[in-house]
LUMFI-755440 format. One record per residue (C-alpha): residue in three letters; x, y, z. Coordinates in nm, 3 decimals. Layout:
+-------+---------+---------+---------+
| lumfi |       u |       v |       w |
+-------+---------+---------+---------+
|   ALA |       X |       Y |       Z |
...
+-------+---------+---------+---------+
This chain:
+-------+---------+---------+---------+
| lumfi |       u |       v |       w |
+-------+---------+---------+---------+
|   UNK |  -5.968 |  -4.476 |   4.394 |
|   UNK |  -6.098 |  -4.673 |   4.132 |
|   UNK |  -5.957 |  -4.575 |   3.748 |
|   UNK |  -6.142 |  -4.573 |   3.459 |
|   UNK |  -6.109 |  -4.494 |   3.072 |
|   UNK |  -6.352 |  -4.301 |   2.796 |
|   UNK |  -6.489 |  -4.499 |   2.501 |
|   UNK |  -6.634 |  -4.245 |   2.283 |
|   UNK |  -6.730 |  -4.438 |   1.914 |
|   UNK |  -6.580 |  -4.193 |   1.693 |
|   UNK |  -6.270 |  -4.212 |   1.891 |
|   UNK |  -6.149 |  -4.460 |   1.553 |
|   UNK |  -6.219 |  -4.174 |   1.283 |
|   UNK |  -5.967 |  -3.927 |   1.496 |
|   UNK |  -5.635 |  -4.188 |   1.469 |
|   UNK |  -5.364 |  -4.064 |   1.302 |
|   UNK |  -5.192 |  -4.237 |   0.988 |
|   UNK |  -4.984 |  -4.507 |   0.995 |
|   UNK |  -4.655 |  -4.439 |   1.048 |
|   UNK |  -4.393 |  -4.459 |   0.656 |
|   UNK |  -4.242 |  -4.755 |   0.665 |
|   UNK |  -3.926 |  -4.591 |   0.635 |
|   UNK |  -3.980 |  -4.525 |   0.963 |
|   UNK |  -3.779 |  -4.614 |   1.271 |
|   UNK |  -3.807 |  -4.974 |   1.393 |
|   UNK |  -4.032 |  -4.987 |   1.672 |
|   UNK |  -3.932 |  -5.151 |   2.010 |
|   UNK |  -3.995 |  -5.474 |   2.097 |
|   UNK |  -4.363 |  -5.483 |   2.319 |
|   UNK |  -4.356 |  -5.530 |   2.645 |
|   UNK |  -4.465 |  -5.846 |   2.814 |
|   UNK |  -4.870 |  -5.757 |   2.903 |
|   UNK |  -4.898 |  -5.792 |   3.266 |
|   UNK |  -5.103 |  -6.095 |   3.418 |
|   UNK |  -5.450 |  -5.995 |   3.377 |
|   UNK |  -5.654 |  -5.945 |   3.701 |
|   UNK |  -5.898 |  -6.100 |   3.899 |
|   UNK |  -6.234 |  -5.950 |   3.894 |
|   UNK |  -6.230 |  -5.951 |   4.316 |
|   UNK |  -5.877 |  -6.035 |   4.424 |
|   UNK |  -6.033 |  -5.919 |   4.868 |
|   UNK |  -6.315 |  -5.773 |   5.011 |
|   UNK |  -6.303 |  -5.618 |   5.353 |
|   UNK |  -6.672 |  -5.693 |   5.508 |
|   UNK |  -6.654 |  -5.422 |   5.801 |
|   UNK |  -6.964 |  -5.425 |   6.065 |
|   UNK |  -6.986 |  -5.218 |   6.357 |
|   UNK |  -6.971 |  -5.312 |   6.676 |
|   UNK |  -7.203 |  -5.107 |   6.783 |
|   UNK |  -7.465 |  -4.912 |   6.581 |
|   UNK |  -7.725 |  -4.767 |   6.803 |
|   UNK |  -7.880 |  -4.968 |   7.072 |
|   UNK |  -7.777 |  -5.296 |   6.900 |
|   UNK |  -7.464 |  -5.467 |   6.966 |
|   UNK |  -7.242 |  -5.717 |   6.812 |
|   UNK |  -7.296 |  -6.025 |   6.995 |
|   UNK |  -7.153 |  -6.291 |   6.737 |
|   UNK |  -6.969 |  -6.266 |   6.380 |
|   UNK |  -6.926 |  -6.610 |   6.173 |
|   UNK |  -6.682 |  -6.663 |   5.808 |
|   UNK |  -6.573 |  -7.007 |   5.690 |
|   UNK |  -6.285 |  -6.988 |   5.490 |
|   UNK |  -6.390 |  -7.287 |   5.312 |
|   UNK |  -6.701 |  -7.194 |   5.180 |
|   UNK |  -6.614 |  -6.865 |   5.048 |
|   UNK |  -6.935 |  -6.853 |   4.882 |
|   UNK |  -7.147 |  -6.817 |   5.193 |
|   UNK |  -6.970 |  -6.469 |   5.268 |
|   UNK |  -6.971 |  -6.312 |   5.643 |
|   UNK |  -7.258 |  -6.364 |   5.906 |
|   UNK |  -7.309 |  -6.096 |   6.216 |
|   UNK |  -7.543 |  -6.095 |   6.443 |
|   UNK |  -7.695 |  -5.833 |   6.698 |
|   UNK |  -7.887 |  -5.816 |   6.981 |
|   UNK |  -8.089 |  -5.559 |   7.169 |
|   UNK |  -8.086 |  -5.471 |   7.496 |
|   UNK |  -8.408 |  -5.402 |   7.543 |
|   UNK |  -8.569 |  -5.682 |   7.365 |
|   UNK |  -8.378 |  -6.027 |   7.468 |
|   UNK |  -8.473 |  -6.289 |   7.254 |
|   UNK |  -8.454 |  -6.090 |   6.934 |
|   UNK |  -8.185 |  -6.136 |   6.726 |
|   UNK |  -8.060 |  -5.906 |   6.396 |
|   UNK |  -7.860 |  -6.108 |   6.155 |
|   UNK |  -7.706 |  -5.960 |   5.814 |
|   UNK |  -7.516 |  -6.188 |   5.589 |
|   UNK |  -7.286 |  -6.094 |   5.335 |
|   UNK |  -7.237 |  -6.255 |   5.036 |
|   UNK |  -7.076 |  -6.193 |   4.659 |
|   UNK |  -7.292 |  -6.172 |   4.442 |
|   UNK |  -7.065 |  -5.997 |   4.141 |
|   UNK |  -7.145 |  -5.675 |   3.867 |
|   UNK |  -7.560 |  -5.710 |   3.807 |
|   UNK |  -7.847 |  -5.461 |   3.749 |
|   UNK |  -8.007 |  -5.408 |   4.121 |
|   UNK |  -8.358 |  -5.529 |   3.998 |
|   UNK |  -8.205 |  -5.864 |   3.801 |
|   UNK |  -7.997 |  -5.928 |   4.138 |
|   UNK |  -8.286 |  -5.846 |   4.379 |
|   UNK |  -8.491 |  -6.122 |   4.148 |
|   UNK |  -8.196 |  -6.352 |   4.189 |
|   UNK |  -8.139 |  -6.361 |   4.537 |
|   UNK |  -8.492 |  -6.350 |   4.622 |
|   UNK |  -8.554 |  -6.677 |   4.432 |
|   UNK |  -8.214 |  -6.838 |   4.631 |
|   UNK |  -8.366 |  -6.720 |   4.968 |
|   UNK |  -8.693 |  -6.905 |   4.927 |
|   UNK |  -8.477 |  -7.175 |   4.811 |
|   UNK |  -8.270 |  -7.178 |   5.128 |
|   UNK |  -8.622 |  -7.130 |   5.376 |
|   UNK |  -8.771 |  -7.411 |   5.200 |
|   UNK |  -8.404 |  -7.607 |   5.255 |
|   UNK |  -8.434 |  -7.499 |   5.644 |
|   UNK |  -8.812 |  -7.640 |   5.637 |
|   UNK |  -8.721 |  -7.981 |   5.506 |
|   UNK |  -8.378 |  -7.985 |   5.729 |
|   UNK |  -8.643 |  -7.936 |   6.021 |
|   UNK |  -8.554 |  -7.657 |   6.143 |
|   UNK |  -8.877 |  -7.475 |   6.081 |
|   UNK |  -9.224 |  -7.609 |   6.021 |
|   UNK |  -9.518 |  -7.406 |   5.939 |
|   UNK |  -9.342 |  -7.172 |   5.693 |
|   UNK |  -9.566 |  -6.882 |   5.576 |
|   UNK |  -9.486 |  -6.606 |   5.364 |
|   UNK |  -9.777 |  -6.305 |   5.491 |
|   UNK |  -9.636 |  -6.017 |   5.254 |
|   UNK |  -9.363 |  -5.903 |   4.987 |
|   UNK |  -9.296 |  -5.536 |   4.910 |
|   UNK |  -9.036 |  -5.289 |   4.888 |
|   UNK |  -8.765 |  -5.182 |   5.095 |
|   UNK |  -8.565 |  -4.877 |   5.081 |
|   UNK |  -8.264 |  -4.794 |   5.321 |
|   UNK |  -8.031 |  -4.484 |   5.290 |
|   UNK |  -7.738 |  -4.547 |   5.042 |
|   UNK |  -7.378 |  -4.465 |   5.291 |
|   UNK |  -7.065 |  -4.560 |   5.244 |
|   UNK |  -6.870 |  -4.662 |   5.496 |
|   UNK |  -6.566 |  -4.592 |   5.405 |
|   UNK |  -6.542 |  -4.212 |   5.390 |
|   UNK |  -6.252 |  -4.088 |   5.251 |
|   UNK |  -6.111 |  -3.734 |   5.294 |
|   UNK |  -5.974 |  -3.759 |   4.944 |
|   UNK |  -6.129 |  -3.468 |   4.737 |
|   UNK |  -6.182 |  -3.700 |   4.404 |
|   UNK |  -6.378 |  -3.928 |   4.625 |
|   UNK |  -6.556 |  -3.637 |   4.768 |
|   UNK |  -6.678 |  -3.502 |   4.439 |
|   UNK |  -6.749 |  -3.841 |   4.326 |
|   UNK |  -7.005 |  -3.901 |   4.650 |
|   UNK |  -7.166 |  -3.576 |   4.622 |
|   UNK |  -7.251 |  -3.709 |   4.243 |
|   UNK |  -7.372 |  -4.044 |   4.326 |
|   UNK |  -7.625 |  -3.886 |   4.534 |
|   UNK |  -7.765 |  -3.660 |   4.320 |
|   UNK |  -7.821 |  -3.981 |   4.077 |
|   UNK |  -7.944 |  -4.206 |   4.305 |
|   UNK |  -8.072 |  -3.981 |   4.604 |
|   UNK |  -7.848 |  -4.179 |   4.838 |
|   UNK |  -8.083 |  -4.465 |   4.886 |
|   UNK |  -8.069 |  -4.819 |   4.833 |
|   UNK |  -8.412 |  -4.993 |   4.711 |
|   UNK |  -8.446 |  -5.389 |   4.845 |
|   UNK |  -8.734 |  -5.605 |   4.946 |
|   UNK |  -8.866 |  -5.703 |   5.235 |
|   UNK |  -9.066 |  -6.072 |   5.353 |
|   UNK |  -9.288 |  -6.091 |   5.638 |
|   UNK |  -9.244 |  -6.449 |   5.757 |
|   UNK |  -9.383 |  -6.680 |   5.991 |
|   UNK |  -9.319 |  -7.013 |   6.106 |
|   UNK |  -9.246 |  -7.300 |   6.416 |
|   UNK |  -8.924 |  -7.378 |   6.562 |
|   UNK |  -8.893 |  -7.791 |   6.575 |
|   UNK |  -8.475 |  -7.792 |   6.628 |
|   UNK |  -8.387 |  -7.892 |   6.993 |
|   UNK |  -8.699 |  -8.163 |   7.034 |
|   UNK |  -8.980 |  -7.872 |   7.030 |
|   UNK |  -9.291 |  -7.927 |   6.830 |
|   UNK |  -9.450 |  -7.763 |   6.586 |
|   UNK |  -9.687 |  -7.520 |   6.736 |
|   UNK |  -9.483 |  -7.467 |   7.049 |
|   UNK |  -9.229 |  -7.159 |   6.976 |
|   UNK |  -9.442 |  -6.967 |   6.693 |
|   UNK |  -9.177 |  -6.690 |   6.560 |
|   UNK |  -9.178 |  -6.400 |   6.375 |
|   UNK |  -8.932 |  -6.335 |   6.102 |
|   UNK |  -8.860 |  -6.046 |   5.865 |
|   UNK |  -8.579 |  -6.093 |   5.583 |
|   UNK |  -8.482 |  -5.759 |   5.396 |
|   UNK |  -8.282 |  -5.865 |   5.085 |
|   UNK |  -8.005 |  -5.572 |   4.911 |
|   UNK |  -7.769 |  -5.540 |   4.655 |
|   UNK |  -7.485 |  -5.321 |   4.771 |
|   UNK |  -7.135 |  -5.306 |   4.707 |
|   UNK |  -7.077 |  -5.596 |   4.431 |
|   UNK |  -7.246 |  -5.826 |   4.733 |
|   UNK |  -7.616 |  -5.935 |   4.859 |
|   UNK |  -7.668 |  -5.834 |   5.235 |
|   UNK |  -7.934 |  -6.058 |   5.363 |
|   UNK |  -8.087 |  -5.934 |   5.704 |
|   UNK |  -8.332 |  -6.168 |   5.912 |
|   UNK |  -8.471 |  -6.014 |   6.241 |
|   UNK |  -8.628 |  -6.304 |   6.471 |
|   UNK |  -8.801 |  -6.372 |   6.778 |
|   UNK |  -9.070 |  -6.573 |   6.947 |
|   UNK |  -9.464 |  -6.412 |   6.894 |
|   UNK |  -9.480 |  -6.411 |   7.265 |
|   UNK |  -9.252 |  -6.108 |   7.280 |
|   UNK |  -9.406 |  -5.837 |   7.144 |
|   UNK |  -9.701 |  -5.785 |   6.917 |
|   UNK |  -9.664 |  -5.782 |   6.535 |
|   UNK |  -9.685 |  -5.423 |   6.551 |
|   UNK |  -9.399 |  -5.343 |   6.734 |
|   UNK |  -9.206 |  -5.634 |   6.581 |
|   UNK |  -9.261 |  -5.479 |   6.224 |
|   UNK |  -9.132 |  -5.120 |   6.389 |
|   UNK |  -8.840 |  -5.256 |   6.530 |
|   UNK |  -8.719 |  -5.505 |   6.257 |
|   UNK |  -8.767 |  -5.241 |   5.969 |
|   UNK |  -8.546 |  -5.006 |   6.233 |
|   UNK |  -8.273 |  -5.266 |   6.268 |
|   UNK |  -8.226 |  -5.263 |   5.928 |
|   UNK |  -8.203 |  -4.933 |   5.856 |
|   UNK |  -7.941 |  -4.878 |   6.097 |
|   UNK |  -7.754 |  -5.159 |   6.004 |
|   UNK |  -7.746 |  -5.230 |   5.596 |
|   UNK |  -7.613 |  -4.872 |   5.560 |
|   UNK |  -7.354 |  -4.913 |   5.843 |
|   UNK |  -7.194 |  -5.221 |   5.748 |
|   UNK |  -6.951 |  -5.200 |   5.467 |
|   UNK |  -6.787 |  -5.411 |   5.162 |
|   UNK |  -6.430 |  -5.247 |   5.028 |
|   UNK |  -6.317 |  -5.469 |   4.778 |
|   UNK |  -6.001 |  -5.529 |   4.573 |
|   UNK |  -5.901 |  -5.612 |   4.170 |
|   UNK |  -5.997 |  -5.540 |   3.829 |
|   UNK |  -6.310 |  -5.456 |   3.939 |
|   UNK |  -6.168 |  -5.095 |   3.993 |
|   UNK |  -6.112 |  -5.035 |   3.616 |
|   UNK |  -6.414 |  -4.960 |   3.413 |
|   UNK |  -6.516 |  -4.761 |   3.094 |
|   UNK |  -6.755 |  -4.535 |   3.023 |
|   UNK |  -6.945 |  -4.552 |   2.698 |
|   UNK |  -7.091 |  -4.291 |   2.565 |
|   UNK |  -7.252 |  -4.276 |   2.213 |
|   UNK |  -7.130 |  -4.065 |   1.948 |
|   UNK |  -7.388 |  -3.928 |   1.845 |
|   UNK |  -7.569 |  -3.787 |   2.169 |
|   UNK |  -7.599 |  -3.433 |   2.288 |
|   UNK |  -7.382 |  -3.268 |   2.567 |
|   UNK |  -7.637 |  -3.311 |   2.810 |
|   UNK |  -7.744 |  -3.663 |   2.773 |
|   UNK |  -7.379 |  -3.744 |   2.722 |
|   UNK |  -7.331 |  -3.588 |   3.066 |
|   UNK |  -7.605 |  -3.789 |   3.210 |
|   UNK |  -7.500 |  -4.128 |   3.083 |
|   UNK |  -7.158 |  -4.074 |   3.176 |
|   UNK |  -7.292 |  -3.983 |   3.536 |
|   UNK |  -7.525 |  -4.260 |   3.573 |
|   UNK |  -7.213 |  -4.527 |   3.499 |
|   UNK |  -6.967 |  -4.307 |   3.727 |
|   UNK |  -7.217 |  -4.350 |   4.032 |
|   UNK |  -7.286 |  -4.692 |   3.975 |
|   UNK |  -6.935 |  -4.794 |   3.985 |
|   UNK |  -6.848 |  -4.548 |   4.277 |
|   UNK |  -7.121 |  -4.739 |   4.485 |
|   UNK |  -6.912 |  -5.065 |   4.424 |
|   UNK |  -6.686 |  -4.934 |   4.583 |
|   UNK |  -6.387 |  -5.098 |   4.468 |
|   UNK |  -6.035 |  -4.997 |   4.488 |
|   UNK |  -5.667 |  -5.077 |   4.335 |
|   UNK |  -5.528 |  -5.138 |   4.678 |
|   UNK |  -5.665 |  -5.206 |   5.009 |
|   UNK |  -5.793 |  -4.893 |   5.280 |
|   UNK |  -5.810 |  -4.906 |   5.646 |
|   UNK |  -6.112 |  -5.018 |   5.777 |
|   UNK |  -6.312 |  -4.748 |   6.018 |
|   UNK |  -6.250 |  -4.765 |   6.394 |
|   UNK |  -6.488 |  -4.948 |   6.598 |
|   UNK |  -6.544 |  -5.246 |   6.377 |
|   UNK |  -6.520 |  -5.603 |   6.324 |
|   UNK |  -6.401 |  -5.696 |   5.986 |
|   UNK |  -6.387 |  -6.030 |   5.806 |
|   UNK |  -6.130 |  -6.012 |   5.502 |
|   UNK |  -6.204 |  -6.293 |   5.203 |
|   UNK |  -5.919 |  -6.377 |   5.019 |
|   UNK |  -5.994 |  -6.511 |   4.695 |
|   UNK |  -5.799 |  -6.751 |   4.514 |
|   UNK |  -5.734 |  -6.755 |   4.184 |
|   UNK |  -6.009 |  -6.883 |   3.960 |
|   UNK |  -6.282 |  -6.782 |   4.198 |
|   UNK |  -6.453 |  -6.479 |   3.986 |
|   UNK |  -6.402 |  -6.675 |   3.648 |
|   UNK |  -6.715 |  -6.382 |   3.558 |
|   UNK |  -6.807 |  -6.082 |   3.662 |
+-------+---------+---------+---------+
């Protein structure tokens, strides 16, 4: 449960007086605790199995913390095609400023994998906007957390807007040339949980016609961004609510629901939960110093 505090303005005007200075001699303050870090852990929880599509490979360096959690899934139906979400911090933004953000770093990291040589070819056919249905993972039985989900959803109708790129390019890793292995490639871009969760759904042209393709990437990701799940750890639990002195009870109610559902979807805790049955989960440790910012 995360905790947080009220910051009304006019709280100032309602202090008392200072005490007399006859008064008695106050104790000596305690020593402040260490302040903490923004994200001390996140859990990154995926399923094993959502649906048709099943875990086939997970990936985490420990030394490049940075680059988050990698799983990918296959289908059975469709061999070949591969669903891969990565998981990455991204820290406390607006959704639109990070969706700008990591859009601009994902072209950056295509155009990386075209002059690496791993694609050639690279076209972009088509940018829009991509909306999944806002979960969380973790469900708790707690009744706080109960009333606080039931809340969130009626502020942000329990979905999550992203954005989706229709890609296209030719494989030239392993000696092929360009030309020879033309694939089709979605990436769906979200900001969820204090992380981005990048989702690329791949395969050869010759396996199905772009129709299809479109209905089963947009599928894979629907299933999967809502089931796979960030819990994370530290100050990032502890928030305030500001609300201006001067507004009236209803708009004060809204604001202060707006900021309550935003930090609920974080979903950031004072201590560590156990994860949900039936999945793999990659814990990041972070060291000191790593969120020097929020």
């Amino acid at each position: 449960m995360f905790r947080c505090s009220l910051i009304i303005a006019a709280a100032l005007a309602a202090l008392p007086p200072a005490a007399s200075a006859a008064g008695p001699t106050p104790a000596p303050a305690a020593t402040p605790a260490p302040a903490r870090q923004f994200i001390e852990s996140s859990d990154i929880a995926a399923p094993r199995q959502i649906g048709p599509w099943r875990l086939v490979n997970r990936s985490y360096d420990p030394g490049n913390k940075r680059a988050g959690a990698g799983f990918s899934y296959a289908h059975p139906d469709h061999e070949g095609l591969i669903a891969s979400v990565y998981v990455y911090p991204a820290g406390r933004m607006d959704n639109d400023a990070a969706l700008e953000r990591g859009l601009a770093d994902f072209r950056s990291d295509l155009q990386a994998a075209v002059r690496a040589g791993v694609y050639a070819g690279l076209q972009e056919r088509g940018s829009s906007t991509f909306t999944v249905p806002q979960t969380d993972g973790h469900a708790s039985s707690d009744r706080d957390d109960a009333v606080l989900a039931a809340m969130a959803a009626r502020v942000d109708g329990n979905t999550l807007a992203g954005r989706k790129l229709q890609l296209r390019m030719d494989l030239t890793s392993n000696n092929r040339k360009p030309g020879e292995v033309p694939v089709r490639s979605n990436g769906y871009l979200f900001y969820k949980q204090l992380y981005y969760f990048k989702v690329r759904v791949s395969g050869a042209e010759a396996l199905m016609d772009e129709a299809d393709f479109q209905t089963l990437a947009d599928a894979a990701t629907r299933a999967l961004v809502p089931a796979i799940d960030v819990a994370s750890v530290g100050a990032c639990a502890n928030f305030n609510i500001d609300i201006a002195e001067d507004q009236d009870p209803e708009k004060m109610a809204a604001a202060a629901s707006q900021q309550l559902a935003v930090q609920m979807r974080y979903n950031c805790r004072e201590a560590a939960k156990a994860p949900a049955e039936g999945t793999e989960v990659v814990r990041i440790d972070y060291d000191a110093g790593d969120w020097t910012s929020r």
